[in-house]
C-alpha positions, -999 to +999 in steps of 0.1 A: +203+504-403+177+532-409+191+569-399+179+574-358+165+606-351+171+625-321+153+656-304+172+673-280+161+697-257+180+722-237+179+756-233+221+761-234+217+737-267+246+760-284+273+746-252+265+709-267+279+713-294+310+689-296+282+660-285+263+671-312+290+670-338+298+636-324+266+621-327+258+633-363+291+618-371+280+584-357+250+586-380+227+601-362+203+628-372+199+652-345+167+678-339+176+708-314+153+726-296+150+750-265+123+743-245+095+717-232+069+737-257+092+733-287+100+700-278+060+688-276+053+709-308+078+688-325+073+654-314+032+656-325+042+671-363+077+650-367+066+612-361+101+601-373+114+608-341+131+576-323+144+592-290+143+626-270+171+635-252+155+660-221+172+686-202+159+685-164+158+725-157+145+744-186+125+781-188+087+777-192+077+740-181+110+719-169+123+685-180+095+664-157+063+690-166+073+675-203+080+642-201+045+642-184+028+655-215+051+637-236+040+608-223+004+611-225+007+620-266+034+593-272+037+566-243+059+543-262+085+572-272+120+564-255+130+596-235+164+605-215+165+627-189+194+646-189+198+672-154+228+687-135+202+680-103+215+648-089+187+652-062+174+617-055+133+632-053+142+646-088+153+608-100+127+593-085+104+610-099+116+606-137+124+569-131+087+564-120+073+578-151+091+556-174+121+575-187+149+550-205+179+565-193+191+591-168+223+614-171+240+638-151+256+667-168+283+674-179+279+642-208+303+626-221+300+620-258+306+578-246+279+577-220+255+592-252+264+567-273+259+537-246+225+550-243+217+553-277+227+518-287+206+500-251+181+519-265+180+518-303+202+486-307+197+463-276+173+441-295+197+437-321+227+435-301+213+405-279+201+387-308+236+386-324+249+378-289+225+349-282+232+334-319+265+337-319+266+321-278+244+292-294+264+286-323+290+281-299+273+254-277+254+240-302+283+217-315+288+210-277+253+198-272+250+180-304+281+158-290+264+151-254+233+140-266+250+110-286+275+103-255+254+076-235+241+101-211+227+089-178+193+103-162+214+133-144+226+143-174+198+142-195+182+163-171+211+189-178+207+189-214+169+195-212+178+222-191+203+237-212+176+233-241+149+254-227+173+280-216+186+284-252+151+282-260+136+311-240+168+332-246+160+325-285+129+334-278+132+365-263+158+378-288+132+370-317+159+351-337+140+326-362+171+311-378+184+303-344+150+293-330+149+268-361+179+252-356+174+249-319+140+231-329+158+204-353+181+195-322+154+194-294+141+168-322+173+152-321+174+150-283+137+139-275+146+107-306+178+099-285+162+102-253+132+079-262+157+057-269+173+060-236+143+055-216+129+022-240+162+007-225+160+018-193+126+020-177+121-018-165+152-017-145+139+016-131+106+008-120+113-029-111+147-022-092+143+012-079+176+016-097+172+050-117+158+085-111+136+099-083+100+091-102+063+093-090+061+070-071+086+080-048+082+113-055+069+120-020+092+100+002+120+115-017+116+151-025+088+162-007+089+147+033+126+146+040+125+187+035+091+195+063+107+218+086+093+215+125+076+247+132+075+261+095+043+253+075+049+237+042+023+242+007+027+221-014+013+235-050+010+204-078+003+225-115-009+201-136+003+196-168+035+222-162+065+222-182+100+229-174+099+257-196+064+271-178+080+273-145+109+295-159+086+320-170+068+317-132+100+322-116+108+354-114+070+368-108+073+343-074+106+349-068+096+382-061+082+372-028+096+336-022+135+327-027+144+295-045+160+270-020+166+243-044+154+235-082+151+195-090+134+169-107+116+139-108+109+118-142+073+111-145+059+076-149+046+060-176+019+071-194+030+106-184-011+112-175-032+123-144-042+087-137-010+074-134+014+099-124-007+118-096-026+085-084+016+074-080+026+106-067+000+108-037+001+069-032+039+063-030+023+033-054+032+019-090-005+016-107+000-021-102+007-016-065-031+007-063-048-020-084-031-047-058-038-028-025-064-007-029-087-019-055-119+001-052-096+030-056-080+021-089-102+022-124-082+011-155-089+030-189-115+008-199-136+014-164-161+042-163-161+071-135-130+095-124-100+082-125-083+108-097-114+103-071-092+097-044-059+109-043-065+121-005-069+088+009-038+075-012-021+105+001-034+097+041-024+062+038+012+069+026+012+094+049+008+069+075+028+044+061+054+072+061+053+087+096+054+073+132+042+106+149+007+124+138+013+153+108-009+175+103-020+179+068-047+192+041-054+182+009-070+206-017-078+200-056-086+231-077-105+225-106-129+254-108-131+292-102-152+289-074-129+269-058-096+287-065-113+319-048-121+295-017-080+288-013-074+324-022-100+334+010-085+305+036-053+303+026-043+315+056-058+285+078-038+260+060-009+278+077-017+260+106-011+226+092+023+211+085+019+201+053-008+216+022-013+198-009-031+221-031-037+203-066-043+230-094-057+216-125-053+256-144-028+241-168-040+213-176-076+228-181-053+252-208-040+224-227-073+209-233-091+237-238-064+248-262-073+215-283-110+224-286-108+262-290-098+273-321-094+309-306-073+297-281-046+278-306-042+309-323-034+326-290-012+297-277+000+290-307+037+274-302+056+270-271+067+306-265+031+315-269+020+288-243+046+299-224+033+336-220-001+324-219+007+306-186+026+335-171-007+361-177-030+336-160-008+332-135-001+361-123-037+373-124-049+339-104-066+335-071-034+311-068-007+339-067-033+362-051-035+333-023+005+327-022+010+360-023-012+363+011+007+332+025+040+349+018+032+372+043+041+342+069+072+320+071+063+293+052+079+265+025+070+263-007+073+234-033+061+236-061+059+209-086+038+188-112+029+152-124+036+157-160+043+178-191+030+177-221+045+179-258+032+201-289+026+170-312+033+174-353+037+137-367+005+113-368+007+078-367-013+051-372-030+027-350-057+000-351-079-011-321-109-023-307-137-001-289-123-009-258-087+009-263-081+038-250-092+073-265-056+090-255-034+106-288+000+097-267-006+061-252-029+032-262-037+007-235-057-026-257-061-058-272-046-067-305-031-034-312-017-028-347+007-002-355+043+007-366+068-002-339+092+022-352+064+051-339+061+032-301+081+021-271+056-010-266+046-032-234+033-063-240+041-076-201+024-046-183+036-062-148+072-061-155+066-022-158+045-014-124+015-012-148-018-031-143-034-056-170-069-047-179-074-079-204-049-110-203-042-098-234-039-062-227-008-045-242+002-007-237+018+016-263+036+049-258+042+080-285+081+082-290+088+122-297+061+145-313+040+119-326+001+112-321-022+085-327-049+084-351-072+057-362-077+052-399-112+065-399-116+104-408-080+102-404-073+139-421-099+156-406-082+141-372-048+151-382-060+183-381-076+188-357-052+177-332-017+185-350-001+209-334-015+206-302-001+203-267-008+165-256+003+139-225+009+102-221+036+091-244+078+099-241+096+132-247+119+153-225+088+178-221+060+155-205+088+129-185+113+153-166+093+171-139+104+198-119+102+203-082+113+233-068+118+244-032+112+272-020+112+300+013+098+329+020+120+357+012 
């Protein structure tokens, strides 16, 4: 480690001298000086300086006079305010213009040392911490993912992944974060494999995890509360991971009652999962009982055109006694400031559906801009990219507002999606679907080790465009490309965030419930 630098400045510098003694035999290199003047003079000629250590009550302009000016020349300079005035104004008032530490005299030689290293050394310290903490589970992990798990328990490792993945993350560890990569890998091949096995029993027998379709009737109507209005906010397209790094900017005004899931049908896409979601419906069940509101791939026009009559008819279906209820889908600017002006209206209804399509507007525009890869360029920086548009949105201005009232809050999605790396090949006719993550055609060629196939659509709650219609689904980070202009295709879209196909990322959706705080 590089020699830190200290300027201390106290006028009774000379009683300091056993602190002094102690630090510059901890390796430090300590700068004395006198006063606030000598203190600014030597912080704009001496840019080696990694810390000032600031007494409170000095002759000439006082502790806060220079940490004012300090902090105009050098905002980013760490400074500890050091004061026998224990007078909570006199706190208050260095806390709120930024200082890193405060200490009340006499010091002790320890508490200088503590500082020092949260200051100087806390990046490092919590990177070793976190690696060594992972090392330690990683083993663990490893073992769980090739134990048989059930859907609760894959649920728990994908949580456990993204936690280790943020903490990695934030402690800016790339061995860790590399390893951690190779056994999310591991995972998404093994759970892929779990779900091939699994999802006909789940969709035909209702004998597996809360999904789409029952989404609703599940998670979302048992928890109305008489008298309290509910707002229900769908993010399209948001991740496990994305809502972590929502939680604690909402958190600030709502407390979290209760953080679930719900695994997303397949193909994880809008016209699937959300026309489920809001219909209580498999696809084949919308195709069967409400035809003119059900296009298949092949079919031109929106595919999401009405998810508010599927919502009022399960909502009927679902309720003896009138609710009242709203139904709102976001997809512009325009319309995202009409929420943010009316929110408070919807207040009077029992239950809110807001749809907001930010996220998955991010995604695709993240395919098509190159700007925007570079700035989203991985999942932490998709991550932090979700969190600044979030937190400047007309939605948090408008929950913000609603907070304001006793209200629930659930907030949830219909799928994720998965950065994609590994093309694969795949050969259809002009009538197969255009989507890099599921294929829905006729006389489909590709290499079944790449696809969890479906050659009898009915058997999986899916509807049948062709009689000989077949559906394919991307296992882990793969993509499909047609053999024409293949590298140019590859890419263009490797590395991209994509939905439709099977990974831990666009299948196992959160729902989270929430109250006013």
């Amino acid at each position: 480690m590089d020699k830190i630098t200290i300027l201390w400045a106290d006028d009774e510098i000379d009683l300091l001298k056993p602190q002094l003694m102690f630090l510059e035999k901890k390796g430090y290199e300590v700068l004395t000086v006198t006063n606030g003047h000598d203190a600014l003079d030597e912080c704009e000629n001496n840019r080696d300086i990694d810390v000032v250590f600031l007494d409170e009550s000095m002759p000439g302009i006082t502790g806060l006079e220079t940490l004012a000016k300090l902090k105009e020349s050098s905002p980013h300079l760490p400074v500890v305010m050091i004061t026998k005035n224990e007078a909570e104004n006199v706190m208050e008032e260095a806390i709120g213009s930024q200082i890193a530490d405060y200490l009340i005299k006499p010091v002790n030689p320890n508490q200088i040392l503590l500082t020092l290293k949260k200051i100087i050394d806390n990046k490092r310290l919590v990177r070793e911490k976190t690696s060594s903490d992972y090392q330690q589970e990683f083993r663990q992990i490893f073992m769980q993912i090739n134990s048989g798990l059930d859907y609760e328990q894959w649920v728990d490792i994908y949580r456990k992944i993204i936690s280790w993945e943020i903490k990695i993350d934030e402690s800016q560890s790339s061995d860790m974060a590399n390893i951690l990569s190779m056994q999310k890998s591991e995972a998404n091949s093994e759970f892929c494999k779990y779900v091939g096995k699994r999802y006909q029993d789940w969709v035909m027998d209702g004998d597996g995890p809360v999904m789409s379709n029952t989404l609703m009737r599940s998670k979302i109507f048992p928890n109305l509360i008489d008298g309290t209005p509910t707002i229900m906010v769908l993010l399209d397209n948001m991740r496990y991971d994305q809502w972590k790094v929502l939680e604690p900017i909402i958190t600030e005004l709502f407390r979290v009652e209760e953080e679930d899931f719900f695994y997303s049908i397949l193909p994880t896409s809008t016209q699937y999962s959300r026309n489920a979601i809001f219909s209580g419906m498999l696809p084949l069940e919308i195709e069967k009982y409400h035809p003119d509101w059900w296009k298949n791939d092949n079919e031109e026009g929106g595919k999401n055109l009405h998810e508010h009559d599927l919502l009022t008819e399960q909502i009927k279906r679902r309720f003896r006694k009138d609710i009242k209820f709203d139904y709102v889908k976001v997809t512009n600017v325009n319309m995202a400031k009409q929420v943010q002006d009316g929110i408070l209206d919807y207040l009077h209804n029992d239950l809110t559906v807001i749809v907001y399509n930010f996220i998955d507007m991010l995604s695709h525009a993240r395919t098509e801009m190159e700007v925007l890869k570079e700035l989203a360029g991985d999942e932490k920086a998709y991550r932090s990219l979700t969190r600044s548009w979030f937190i400047n949105s007309p939605l948090w201005a408008a929950l913000s507002k609603a907070a304001e009232r006793d209200i629930q809050l659930i907030l949830t999605t219909d799928h994720g999606t998965i950065r994609v790396n590994t093309p694969a090949k795949v050969v259809g006719d002009r009538e197969t679907t255009t989507n890099l993550r599921y294929k829905v055609g006729r006389n489909l060629q590709y290499d079944k080790r790449d696809v969890f196939e479906v050659r009898d659509p009915e058997k999986f709650g899916l509807p049948r465009p062709n009689v000989s219609s077949a559906y394919i689904f991307a296992k882990e980070d793969k993509f499909f490309l047609y053999p024409n202009n293949y590298n140019y295709y590859n890419n263009y879209y490797k590395n991209t965030f994509q939905h439709g196909g099977i990974s831990l990322e666009e299948v196992i959706c959160p729902v989270i419930r929430l109250r006013k705080r």
